[in-house]
N, C-alpha and C positions, 0 to 999 in steps of 0.2 A: 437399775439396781435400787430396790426398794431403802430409803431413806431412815436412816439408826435414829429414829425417835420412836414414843409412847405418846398419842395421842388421844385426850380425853376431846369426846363431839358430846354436847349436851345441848338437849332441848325441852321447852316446857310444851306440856299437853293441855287445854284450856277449853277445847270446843270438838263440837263430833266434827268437824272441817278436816282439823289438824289429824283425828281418828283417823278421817280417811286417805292422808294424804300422809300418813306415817309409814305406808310400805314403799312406796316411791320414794320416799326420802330416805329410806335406810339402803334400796335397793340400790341408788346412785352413789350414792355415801359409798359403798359398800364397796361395788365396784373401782373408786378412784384410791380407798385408804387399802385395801386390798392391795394395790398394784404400788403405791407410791409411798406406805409405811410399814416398818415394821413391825409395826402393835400397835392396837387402838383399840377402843372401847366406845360403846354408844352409851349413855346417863340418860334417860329419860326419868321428868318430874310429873308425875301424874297429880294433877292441882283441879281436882274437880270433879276428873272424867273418871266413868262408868268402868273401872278394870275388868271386866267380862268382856266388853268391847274390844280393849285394848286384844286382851287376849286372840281374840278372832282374829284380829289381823294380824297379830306378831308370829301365830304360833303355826300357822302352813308357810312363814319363811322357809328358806333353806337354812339347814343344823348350822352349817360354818357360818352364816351369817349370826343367826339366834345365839350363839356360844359368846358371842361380843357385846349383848343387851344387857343394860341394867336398869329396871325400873324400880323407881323410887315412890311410894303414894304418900302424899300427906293426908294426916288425919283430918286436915278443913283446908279450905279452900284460903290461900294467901296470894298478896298481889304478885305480879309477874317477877318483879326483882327478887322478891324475898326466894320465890318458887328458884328463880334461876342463881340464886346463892343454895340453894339446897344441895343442887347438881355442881355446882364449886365445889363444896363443902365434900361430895365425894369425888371427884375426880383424881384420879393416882396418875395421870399421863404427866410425862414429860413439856409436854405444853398442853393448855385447856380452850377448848376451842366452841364459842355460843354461837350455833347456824339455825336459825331461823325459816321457817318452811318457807319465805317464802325467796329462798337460791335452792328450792328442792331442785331445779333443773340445773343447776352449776356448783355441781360439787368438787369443779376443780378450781372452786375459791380457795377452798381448803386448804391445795397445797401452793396457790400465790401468797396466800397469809401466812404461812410456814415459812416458805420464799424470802417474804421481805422481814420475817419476825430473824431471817440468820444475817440480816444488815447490819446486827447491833442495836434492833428495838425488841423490847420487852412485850409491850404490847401491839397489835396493828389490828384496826377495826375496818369496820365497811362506813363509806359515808354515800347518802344523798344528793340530791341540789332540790327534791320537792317533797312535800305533804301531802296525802291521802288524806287529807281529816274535814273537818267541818270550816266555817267562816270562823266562830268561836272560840273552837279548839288551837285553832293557827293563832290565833288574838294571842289566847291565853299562852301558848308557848313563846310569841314571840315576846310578851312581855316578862315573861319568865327568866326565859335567855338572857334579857339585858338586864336584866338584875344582877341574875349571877354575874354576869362580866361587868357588871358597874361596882358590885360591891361586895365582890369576893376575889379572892384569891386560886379561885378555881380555873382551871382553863378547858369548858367543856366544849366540844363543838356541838351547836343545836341542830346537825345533820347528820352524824353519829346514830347507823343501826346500833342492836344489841350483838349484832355479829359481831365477832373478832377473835381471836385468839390473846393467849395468856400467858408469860412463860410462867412456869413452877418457882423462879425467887419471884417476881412482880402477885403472881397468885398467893403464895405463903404470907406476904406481906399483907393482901388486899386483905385475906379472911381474919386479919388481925384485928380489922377495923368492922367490930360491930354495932351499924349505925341501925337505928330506927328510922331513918327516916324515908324509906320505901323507894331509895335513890339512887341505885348502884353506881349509875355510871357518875356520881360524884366520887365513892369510892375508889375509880379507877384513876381518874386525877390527882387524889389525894396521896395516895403510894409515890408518884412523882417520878415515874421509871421511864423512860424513852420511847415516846407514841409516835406512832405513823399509819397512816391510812390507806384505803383502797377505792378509787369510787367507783360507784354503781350506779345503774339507771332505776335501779327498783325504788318507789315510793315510802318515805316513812308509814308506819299507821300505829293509830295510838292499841292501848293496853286493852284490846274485847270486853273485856269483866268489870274494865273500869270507865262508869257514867262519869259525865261533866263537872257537877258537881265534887265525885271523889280526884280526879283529877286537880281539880282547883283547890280541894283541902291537901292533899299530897303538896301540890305546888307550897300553899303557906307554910306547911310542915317543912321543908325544905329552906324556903326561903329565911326564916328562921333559925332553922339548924348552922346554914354556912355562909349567912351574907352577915350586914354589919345594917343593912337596908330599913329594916323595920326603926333601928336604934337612929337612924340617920334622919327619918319621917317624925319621930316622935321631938329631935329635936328642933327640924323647921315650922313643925305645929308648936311647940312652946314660943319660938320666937316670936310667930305671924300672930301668938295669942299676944302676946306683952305687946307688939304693934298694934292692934287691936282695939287692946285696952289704952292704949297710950294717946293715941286718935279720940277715943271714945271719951278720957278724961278731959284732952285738951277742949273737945269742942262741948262741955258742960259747960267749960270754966269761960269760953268766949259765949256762947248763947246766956249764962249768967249775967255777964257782966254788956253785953252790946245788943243783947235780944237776937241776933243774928250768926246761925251756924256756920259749920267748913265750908257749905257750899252756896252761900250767900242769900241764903231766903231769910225773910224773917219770923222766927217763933216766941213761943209764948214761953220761958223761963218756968214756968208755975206746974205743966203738969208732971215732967218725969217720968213716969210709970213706963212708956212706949221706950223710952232709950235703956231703963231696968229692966225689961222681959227681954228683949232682943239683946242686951248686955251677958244675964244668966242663961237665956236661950243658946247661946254662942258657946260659954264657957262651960256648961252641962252641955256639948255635944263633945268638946275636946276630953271633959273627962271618962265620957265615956268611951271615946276611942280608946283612949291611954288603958285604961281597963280591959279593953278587950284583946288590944296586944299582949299589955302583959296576960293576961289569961293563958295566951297560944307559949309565951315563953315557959309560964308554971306547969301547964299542959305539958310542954316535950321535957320541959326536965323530971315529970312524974313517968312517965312514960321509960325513961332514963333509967331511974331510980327500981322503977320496978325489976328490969333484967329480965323481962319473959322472952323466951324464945323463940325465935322471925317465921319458926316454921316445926311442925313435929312432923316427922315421918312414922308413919303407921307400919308397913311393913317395905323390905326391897326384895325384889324376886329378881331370880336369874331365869331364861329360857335357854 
């Protein structure tokens, strides 16, 4: 007996890959929500790709399947989160469900994240145990991660796909929360609703569209947004400067008065200059740091301020 819920399956389209791997994945989809719900809806985010394309392959579907597509195109090309808050943003299912091509061959996640989301969790995601990504990429995230868990209140696991399912209060809640900071699954924390998981052998892999570089401004943008981290660095660099200078006074006033520094050589009292350039040298490197942090804070709070929207949709078509 087909299951009395309304489920929204939403995916982001990003690369001619996913083109091609989008009839396979509606076919199997199709088949399992067919047999094991009572309504459902596919959301697709067209975030890039060529909708001509699209069309070719959606439209020698079978009718009953085609009559459950909703395609979504943005007018420009936005990161993966904002894309996959667009297809939030429409989904009317009774639960909202982010499957990622690549469980196109186990579509009967589907209904174990259903499964476990009637336990009394809100949310239930897919996790990992490894990374697809580069030497770099894994650096950067894993120093990421301990950020966030050293100096937020967030509880994100850094193994956590974008899969999972959503209930309808946990989701009304999430779209409450309009962050810029291109981060969704802090958003999913933030709601504070009852998470549990599923694991998978499939490999994380980072954002396609998004180079090393964007990733690591992303990453500050974030760290910024919801640690306390930055504020925490600015004040061990004030302290290690006043240590610094405090070292750097005391041994004037002993090479003044004994000829003889902290580390027991003997110098000349008389020229100075060499302990004033490496003195300013030192404290024009700290002020510049301090500057450039805060820049990143005036940054998101402009960004803040301004209120433009994470994403515009161009047209939605039904097949």
């Amino acid at each position: 007996m087909a299951r009395q819920s309304f489920i929204s399956l939403i995916a982001v389209l990003q690369s001619h890959q996913q083109i091609r791997e989008l009839p396979n994945w509606l076919d199997k989809l199709y088949a399992e929500l067919s047999v094991q719900f009572s309504d459902f809806e596919f959301v697709l985010v067209n975030d890039g790709c060529d909708v001509q394309q699209l069309d070719e392959v959606i439209k020698p579907l079978p009718e009953d399947l085609r009559k459950h597509v909703f395609l979504l195109n943005l007018s420009s090309t936005v990161s993966r989160d904002n894309a996959l808050l667009a297809g939030l943003d429409r989904a009317n299912g009774d639960y909202s469900v982010i499957f990622e091509f690549d469980f196109s061959n186990k579509p009967e996640l589907v209904t174990e994240l259903w499964e476990r989301s009637q336990e009394g969790v809100d949310i239930v995601y897919l996790r990992s145990t490894t990374r697809e990504q580069s030497l770099l990429q894994r650096m950067l995230y894993r120093v990421f991660y301990f950020i966030l868990r050293r100096y937020s209140q967030l509880r994100i696991d850094p193994w956590a796909h974008h899969s999972r399912i959503i209930s309808r209060r946990a989701l009304n809640s999430m779209l409450r929360l309009r962050e810029n900071s291109h981060f969704i699954k802090a958003n999913y924390a933030l709601v504070g609703y009852k998470t549990d998981y599923i694991e998978v052998p499939e490999p994380l892999h980072s954002d396609p569209t998004a180079s090393l570089g964007e990733q690591f401004r992303s990453a500050l943008v974030v760290v910024t947004s919801f640690t306390t981290f930055l504020r925490s660095l600015l004040l061990w660099i004030f302290l290690s400067s006043v240590l610094v200078a405090s070292v750097a006074v005391f041994n004037a006033i002993k090479v003044k008065l004994t000829n003889i520094d902290i580390f027991g050589d003997r110098v000349e009292s008389l020229s100075g200059w060499a302990f004033l350039v490496v003195l300013m040298s030192v404290f024009f490197a700290i002020t510049c740091l301090n500057l450039y942090v805060m820049s990143i804070y005036l940054s998101n709070i402009y960004n803040e301020i301004k209120n433009r929207p994470l994403y515009i949709i161009e047209s939605v078509k039904r097949y």
